[in-house]
MIVEX-937270 format. One line per field, with one value per residue: residue number from 1; residue in one letter; x, y, z of N, C-alpha, C in turn. Coordinates in steps of 0.02 Angstrom, whole numbers, plus 50000, padded with zeros to 5 digits. Each point is the difference from the previous one (the first is absolute). Last residue first. Layout:
% MIVEX-937270
seq <- c(NUM:...)
type <- c(A:...)
n_east <- c(X:...)
n_north <- c(Y:...)
n_up <- c(Z:...)
ca_east <- c(X:...)
ca_north <- c(Y:...)
ca_up <- c(Z:...)
c_east <- c(X:...)
c_north <- c(Y:...)
c_up <- c(Z:...)
***
This chain:
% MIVEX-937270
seq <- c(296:295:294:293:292:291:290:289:288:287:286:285:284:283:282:281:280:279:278:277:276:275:274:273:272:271:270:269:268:267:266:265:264:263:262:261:260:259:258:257:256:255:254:253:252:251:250:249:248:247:246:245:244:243:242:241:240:239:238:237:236:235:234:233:232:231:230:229:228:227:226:225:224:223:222:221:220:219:218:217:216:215:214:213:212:211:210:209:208:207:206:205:204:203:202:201:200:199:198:197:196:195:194:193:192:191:190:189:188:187:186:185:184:183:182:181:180:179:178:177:176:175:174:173:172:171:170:169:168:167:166:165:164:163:162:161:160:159:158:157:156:155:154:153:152:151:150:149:148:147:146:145:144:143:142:141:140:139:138:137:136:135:134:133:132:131:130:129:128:127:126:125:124:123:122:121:120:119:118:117:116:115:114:113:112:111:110:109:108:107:106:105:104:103:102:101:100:99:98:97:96:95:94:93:92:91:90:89:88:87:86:85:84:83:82:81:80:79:78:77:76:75:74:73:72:71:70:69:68:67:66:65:64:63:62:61:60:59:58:57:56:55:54:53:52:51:50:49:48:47:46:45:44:43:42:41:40:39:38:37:36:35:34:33:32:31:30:29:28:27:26:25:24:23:22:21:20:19:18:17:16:15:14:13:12:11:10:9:8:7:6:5:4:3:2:1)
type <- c(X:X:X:X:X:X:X:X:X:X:X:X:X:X:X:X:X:X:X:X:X:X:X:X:X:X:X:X:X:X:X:X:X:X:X:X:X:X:X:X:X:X:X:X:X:X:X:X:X:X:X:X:X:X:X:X:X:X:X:X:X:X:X:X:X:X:X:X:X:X:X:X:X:X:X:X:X:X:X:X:X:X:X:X:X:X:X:X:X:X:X:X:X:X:X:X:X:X:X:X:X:X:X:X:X:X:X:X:X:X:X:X:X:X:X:X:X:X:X:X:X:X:X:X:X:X:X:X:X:X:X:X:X:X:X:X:X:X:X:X:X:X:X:X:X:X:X:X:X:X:X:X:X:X:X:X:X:X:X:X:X:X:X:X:X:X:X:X:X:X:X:X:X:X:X:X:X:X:X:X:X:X:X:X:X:X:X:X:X:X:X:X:X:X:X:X:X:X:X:X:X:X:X:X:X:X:X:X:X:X:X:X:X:X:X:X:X:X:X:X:X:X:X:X:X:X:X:X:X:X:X:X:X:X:X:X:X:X:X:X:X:X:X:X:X:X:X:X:X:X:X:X:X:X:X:X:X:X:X:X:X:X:X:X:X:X:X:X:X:X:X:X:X:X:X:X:X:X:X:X:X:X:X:X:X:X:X:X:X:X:X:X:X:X:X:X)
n_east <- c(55025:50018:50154:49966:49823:50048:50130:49912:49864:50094:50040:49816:49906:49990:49824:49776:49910:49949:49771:49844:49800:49825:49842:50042:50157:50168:50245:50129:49898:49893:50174:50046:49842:50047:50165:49948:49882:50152:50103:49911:49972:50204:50075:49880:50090:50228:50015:49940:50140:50256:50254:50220:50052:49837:49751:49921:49943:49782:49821:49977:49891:49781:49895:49976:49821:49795:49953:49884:49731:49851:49914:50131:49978:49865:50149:50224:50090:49976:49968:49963:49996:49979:50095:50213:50084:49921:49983:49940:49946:49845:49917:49869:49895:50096:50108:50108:50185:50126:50160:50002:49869:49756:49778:49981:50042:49814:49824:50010:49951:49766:49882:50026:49876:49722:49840:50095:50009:49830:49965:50091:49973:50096:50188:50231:50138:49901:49962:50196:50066:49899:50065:50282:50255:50237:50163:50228:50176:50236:50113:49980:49746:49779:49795:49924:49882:49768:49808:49872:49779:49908:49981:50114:49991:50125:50211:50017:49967:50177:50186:49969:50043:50194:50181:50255:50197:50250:50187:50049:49800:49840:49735:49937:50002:49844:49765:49989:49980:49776:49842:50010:49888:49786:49974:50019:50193:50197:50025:50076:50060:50199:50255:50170:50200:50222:50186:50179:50058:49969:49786:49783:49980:49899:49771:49880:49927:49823:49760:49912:49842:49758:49887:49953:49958:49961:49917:50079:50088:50197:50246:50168:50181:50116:50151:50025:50014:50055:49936:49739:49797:49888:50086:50023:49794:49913:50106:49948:49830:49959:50077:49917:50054:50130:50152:50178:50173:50153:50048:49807:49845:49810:49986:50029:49800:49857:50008:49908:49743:49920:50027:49859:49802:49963:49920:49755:49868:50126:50138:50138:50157:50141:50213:50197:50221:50203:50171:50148:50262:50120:50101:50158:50148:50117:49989:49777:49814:49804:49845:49820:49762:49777:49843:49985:49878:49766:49831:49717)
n_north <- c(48772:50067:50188:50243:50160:50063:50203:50212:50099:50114:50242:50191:50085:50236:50152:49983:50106:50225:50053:49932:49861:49944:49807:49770:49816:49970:50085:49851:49886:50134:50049:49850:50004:50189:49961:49863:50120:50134:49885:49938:50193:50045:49851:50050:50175:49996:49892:50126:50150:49929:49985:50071:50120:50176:49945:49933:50179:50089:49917:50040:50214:50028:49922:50133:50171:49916:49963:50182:50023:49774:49749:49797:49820:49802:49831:49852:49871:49883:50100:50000:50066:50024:50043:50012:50170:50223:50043:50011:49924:50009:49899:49939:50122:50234:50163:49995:50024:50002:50075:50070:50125:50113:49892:49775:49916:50065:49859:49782:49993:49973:49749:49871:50026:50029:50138:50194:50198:50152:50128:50194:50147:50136:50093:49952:50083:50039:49800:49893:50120:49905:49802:49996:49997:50013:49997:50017:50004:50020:50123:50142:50148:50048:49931:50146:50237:50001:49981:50132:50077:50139:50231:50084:49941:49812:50034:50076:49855:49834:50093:49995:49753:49859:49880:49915:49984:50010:50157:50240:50227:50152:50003:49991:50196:50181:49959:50061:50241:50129:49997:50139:50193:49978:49859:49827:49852:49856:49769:49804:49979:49896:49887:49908:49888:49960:50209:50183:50240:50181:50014:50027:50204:50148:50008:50138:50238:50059:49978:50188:50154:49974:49993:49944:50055:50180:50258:50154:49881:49857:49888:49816:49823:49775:49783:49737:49808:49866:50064:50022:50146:50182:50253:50100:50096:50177:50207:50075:50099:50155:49954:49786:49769:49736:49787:49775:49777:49781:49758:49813:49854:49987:50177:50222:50074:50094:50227:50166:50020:50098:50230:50129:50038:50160:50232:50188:50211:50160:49878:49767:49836:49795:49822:49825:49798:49838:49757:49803:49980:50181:50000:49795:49773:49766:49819:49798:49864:50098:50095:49957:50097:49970:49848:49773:49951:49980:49821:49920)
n_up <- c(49790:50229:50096:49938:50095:50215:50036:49961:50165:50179:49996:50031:50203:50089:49883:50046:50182:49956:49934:50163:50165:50145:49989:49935:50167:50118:49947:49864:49824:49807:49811:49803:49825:49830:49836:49820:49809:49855:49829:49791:49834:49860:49817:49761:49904:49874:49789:49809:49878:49970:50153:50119:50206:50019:49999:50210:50152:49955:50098:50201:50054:49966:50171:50200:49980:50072:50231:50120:50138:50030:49958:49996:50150:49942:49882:49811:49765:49784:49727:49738:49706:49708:49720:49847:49829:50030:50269:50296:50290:50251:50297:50198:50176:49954:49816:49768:49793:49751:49766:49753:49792:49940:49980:50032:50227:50136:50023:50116:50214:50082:49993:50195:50196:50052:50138:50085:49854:49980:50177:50021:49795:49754:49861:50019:50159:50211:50142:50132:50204:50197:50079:50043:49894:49848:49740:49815:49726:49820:49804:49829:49966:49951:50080:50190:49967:49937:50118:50187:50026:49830:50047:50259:50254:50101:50077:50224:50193:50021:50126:50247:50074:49861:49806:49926:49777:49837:49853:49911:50000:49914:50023:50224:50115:49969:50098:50255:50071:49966:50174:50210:50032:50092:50240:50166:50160:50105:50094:49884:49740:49800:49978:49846:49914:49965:50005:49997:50026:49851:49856:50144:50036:49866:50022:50180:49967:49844:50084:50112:49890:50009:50248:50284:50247:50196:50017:49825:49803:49942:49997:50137:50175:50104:50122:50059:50143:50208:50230:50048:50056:50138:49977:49803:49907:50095:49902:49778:49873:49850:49742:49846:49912:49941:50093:49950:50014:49923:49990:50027:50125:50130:50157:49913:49899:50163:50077:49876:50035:50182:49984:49891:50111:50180:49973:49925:50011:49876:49830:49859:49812:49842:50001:49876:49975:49922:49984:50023:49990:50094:50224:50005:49946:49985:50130:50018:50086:50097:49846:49782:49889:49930:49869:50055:50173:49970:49896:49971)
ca_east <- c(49992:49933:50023:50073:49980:49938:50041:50021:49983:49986:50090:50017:49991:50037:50074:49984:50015:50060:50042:49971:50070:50051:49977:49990:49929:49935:49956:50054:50013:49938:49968:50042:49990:49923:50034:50055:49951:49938:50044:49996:49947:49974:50033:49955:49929:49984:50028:49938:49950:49961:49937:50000:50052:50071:50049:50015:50058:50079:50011:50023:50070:50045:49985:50047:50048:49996:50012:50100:50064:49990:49953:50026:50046:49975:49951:49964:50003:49963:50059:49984:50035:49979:49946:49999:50008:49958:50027:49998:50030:50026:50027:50015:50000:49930:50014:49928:49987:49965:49994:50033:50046:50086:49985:49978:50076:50063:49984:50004:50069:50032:49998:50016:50052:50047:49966:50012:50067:49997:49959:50057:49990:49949:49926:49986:50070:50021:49932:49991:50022:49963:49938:49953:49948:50003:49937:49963:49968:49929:50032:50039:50063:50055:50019:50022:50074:50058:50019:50095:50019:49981:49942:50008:49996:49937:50007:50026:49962:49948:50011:49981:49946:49946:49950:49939:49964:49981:49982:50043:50045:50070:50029:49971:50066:50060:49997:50002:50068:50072:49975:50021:50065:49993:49982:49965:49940:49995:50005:49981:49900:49965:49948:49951:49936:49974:49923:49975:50020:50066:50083:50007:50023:50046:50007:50013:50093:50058:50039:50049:50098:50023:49978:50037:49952:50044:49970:50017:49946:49929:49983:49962:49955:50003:49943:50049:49988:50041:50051:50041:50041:49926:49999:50062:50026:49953:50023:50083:49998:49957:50043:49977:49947:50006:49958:49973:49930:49985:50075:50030:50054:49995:49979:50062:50065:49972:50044:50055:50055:49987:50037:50058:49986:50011:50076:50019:49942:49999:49942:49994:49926:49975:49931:49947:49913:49970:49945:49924:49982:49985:49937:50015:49956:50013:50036:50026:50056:50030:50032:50081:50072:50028:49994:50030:50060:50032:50084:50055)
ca_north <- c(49986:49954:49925:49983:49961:49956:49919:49992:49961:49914:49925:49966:49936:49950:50027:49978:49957:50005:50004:50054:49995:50042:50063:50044:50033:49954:50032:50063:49958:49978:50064:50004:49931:49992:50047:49973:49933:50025:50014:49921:49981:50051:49973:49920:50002:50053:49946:49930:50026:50022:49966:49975:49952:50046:49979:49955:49970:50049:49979:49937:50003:50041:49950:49951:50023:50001:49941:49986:50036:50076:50052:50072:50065:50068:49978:50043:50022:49960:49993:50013:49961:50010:49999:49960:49937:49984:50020:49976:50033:49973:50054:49959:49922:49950:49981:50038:49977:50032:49941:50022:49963:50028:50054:50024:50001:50047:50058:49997:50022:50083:50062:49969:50057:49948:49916:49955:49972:49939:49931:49970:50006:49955:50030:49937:49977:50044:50018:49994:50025:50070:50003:49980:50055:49969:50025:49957:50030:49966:49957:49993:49974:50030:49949:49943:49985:49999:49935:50006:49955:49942:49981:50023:50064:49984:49963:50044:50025:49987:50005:50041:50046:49969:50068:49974:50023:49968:49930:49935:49960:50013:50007:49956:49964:50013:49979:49925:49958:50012:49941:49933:50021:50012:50076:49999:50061:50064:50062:49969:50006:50040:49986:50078:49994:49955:49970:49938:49945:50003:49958:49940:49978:50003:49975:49918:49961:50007:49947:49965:50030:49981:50026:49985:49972:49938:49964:50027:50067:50027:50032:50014:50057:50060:50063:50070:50012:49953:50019:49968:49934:49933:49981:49981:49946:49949:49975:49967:49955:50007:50040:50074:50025:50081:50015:50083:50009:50082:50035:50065:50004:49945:49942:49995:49987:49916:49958:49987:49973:49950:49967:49984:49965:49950:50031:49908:49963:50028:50090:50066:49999:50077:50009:50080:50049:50046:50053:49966:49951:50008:50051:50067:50024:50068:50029:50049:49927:49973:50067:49947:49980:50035:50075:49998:49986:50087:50019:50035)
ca_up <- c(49928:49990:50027:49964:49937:49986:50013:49938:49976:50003:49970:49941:49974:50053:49992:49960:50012:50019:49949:49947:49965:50011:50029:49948:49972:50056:50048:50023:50064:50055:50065:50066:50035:50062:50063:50033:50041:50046:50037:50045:50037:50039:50085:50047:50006:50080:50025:50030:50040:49956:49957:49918:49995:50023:49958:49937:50035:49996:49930:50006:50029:49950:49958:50007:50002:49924:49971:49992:49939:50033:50004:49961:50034:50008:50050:50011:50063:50064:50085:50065:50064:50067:50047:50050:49981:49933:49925:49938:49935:49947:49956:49956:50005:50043:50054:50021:50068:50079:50032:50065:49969:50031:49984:49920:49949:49986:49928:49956:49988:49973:49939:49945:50008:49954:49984:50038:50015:49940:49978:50036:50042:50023:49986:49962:49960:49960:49960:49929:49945:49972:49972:50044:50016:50062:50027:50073:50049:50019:50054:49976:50052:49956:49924:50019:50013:49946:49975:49977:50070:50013:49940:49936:49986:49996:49941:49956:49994:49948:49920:49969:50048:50070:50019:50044:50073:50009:50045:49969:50043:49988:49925:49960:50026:49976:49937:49961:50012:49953:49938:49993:49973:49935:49966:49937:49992:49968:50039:50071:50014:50017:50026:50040:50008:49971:50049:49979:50070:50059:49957:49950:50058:50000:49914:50002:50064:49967:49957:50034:50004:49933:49938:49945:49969:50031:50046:50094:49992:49961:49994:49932:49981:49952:50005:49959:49956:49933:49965:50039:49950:49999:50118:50021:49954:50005:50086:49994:50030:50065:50056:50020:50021:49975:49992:50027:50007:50021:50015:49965:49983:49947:50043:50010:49924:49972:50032:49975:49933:49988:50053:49971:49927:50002:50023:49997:50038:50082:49969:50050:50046:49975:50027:50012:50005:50024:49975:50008:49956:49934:49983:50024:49990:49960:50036:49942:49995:50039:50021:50042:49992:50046:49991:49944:50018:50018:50016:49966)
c_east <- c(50060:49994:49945:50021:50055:49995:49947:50029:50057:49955:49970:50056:50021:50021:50063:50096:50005:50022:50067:50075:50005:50069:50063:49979:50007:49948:49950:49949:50073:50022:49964:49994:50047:49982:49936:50025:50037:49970:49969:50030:49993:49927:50007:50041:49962:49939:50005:50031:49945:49916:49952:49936:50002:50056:50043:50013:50021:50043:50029:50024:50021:50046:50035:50014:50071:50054:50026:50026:50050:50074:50008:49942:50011:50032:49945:49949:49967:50027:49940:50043:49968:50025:49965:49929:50010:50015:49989:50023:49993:50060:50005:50032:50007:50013:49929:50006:49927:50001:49929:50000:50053:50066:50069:49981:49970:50055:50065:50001:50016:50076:50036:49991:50065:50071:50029:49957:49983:50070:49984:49933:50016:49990:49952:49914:49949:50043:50007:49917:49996:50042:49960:49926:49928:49941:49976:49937:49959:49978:49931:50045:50046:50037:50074:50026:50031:50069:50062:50004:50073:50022:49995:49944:50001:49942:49937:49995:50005:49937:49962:50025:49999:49960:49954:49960:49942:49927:49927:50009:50038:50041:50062:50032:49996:50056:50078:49988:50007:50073:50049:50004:50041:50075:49993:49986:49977:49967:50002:50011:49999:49948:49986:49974:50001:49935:50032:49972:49986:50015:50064:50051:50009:50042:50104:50032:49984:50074:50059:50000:50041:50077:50050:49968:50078:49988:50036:49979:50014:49968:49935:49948:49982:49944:50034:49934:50025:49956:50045:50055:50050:50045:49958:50004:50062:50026:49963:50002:50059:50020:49971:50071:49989:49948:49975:49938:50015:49945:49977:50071:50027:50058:49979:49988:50048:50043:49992:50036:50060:50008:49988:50044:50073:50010:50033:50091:50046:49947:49988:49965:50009:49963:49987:49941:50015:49955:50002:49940:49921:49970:49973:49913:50012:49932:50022:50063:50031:50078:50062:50023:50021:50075:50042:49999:50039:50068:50022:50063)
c_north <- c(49972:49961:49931:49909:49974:49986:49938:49925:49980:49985:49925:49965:49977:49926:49947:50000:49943:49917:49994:49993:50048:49983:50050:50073:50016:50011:49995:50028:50028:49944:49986:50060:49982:49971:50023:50048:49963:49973:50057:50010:49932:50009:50053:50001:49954:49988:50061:49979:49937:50026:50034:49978:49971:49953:50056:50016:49919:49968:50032:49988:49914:49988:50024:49948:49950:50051:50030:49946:50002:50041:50045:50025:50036:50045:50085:49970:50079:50024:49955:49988:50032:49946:50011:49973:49949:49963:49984:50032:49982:50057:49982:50058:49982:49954:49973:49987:50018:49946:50041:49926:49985:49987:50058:50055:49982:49968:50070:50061:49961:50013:50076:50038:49970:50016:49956:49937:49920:50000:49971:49938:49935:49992:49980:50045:49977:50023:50054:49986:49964:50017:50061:49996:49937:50030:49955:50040:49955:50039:49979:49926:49983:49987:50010:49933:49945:50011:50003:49951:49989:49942:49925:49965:50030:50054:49982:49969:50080:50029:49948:50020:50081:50073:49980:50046:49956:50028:49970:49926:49950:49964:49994:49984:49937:49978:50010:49983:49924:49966:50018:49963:49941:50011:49995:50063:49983:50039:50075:50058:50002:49995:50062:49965:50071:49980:49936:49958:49930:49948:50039:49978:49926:49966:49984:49976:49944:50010:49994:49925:49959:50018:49965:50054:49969:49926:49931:49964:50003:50035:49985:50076:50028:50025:50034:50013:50093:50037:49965:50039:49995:49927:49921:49979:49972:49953:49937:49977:49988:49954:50021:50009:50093:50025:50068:50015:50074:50008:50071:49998:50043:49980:49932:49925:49981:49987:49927:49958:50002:49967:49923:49971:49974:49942:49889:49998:49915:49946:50012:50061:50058:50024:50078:49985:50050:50024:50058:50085:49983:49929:50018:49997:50068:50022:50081:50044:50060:49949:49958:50030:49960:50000:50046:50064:50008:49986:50049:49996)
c_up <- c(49969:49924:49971:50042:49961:49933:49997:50031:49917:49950:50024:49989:49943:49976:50036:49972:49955:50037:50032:49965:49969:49959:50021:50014:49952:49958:50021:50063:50044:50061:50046:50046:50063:50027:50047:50059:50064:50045:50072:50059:50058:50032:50070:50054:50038:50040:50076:50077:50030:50035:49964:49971:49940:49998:49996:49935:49939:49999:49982:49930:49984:50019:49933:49945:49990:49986:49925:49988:50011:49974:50048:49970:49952:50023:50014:50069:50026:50050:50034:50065:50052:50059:50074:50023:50038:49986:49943:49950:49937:49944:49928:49924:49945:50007:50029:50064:50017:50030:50058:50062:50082:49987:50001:50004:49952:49968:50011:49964:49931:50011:50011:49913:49938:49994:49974:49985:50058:49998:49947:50014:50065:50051:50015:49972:49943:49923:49977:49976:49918:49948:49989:49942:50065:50052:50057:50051:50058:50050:50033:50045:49936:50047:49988:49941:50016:50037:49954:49961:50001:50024:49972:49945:49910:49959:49964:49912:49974:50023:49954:49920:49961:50016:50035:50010:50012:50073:50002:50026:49959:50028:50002:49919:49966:50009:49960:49918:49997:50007:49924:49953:50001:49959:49940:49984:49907:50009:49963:50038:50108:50018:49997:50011:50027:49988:49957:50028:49955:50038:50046:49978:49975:50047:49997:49937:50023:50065:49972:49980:50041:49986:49939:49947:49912:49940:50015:50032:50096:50012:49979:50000:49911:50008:49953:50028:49974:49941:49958:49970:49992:49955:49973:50074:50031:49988:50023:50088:50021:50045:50069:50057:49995:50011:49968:49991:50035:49982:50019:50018:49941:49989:49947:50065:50039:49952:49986:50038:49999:49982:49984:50031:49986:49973:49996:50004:49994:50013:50087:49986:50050:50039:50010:50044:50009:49988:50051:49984:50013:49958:49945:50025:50028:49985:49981:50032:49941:49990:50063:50059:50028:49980:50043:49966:49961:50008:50028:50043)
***
């Protein structure tokens, strides 16, 4: 595939702003998971995002702000005492949204799986006006519901990008994370008929798929990104894409290629795969995008 041709121009482009390459939400944070979101949003803005906010639990705010970088927005966000999102503080994203004019939500990286939660993703889901990436704990919320969120996700209105590890998408799917991995091919089939939705199934040999592309296998990639906050970095990437214009698929595949790629230049960054952890993944991504933009 051309990724080259998918990416922006950004480099040989003179009349360009902040405005011209988008803005991420990144939805997330709950007290036990402070790092998730950090992650993602800084990976969007290391894709190249024009803006990238993050909107996390008011609790957090001091954690949150001492720990990330300073090119990204902060918004504390009102919730229950324990620190946790509820269903009310959809409706001030919701709004923020057509204020700051998102272009994507990244959700799910670091939320918690409270109960009062699951209200709140199902209520953002339904209403969000953009375009989302629902990662890590908001599909296992989703999961949770009667039926598996298939319908909210049918009734979207804007594309959707599911980016779920082999457990979550058994949860997703009502089946057990080995028969995902017997035929992994089939089971990101049966979720986009079941969902209607672009996924990702992360793992060796990362696959995506949709209802009019069929299935694609990444080749890049190395075992360094077996360990947590890769798959964080990996939302934050496909965001960050299509925040510049690309269509959810076309995020997807060059967002997974693009990952892969930045693990590969890490591991020879620092001698190894062993001990690699997410943040060095972050480091890598402008070369690997320049790589792939020189190659293809």
């Amino acid at each position: 595939m051309n990724f080259a041709e998918w990416l922006p121009a950004r480099a040989n482009s003179v009349d360009v702003n902040k405005g011209t390459f988008g803005h991420v939400f990144v939805v997330g944070g709950s007290p036990d998971y402070t790092g998730a979101p950090i992650l993602t949003a800084e990976a969007s803005a290391r894709t190249g995002a024009g803006k990238v906010s993050l909107l996390f639990p008011s609790l957090l705010a001091q954690v949150i702000v001492s720990r990330l970088s300073p090119v990204i927005i902060t918004k504390a966000i009102e919730t229950d005492s324990n620190g946790f999102f509820t269903e009310v503080a959809a409706a001030e994203i919701l709004s923020l949204c057509e204020a700051w004019n998102a272009s994507v939500v990244a959700l799910g990286p670091g939320l918690g799986r409270e109960k009062a939660t699951s209200t709140f993703v199902e209520a953002l889901v339904e209403t969000c006006p953009c375009p989302m990436v629902i990662d890590a704990d908001a599909l296992t919320l989703l999961a949770r519901t009667s039926d598996h969120g298939a319908k909210l996700l049918r009734n979207r209105t804007q594309a959707t990008i599911l980016t779920p590890h082999p457990g979550e998408l058994a949860s997703l799917l009502g089946v057990t994370t080995d028969e995902i991995q017997s035929d992994r091919p089939a089971a990101v089939q049966k979720v986009v008929q079941k969902f209607e939705c672009v996924v990702v199934l992360k793992g060796f040999q990362t696959l995506v798929a949709d209802s009019l592309h069929g299935v694609s296998t990444n080749s890049t990639g190395n075992p360094g990104l077996a360990t947590g906050g890769t798959g964080d970095v990996l939302t934050g990437i496909i965001a960050g894409l299509i925040a510049q214009g690309l269509t959810p698929w076309r995020a997807a595949v060059a967002g997974v290629h693009i990952h892969g790629l930045a693990a590969e230049l890490a591991a020879k960054e620092i001698g190894g795969v062993t001990g690699m952890i997410a943040t060095d993944l972050q480091n890598s991504i402008p070369r690997a995008i320049a790589q792939t933009q020189k190659s293809n």
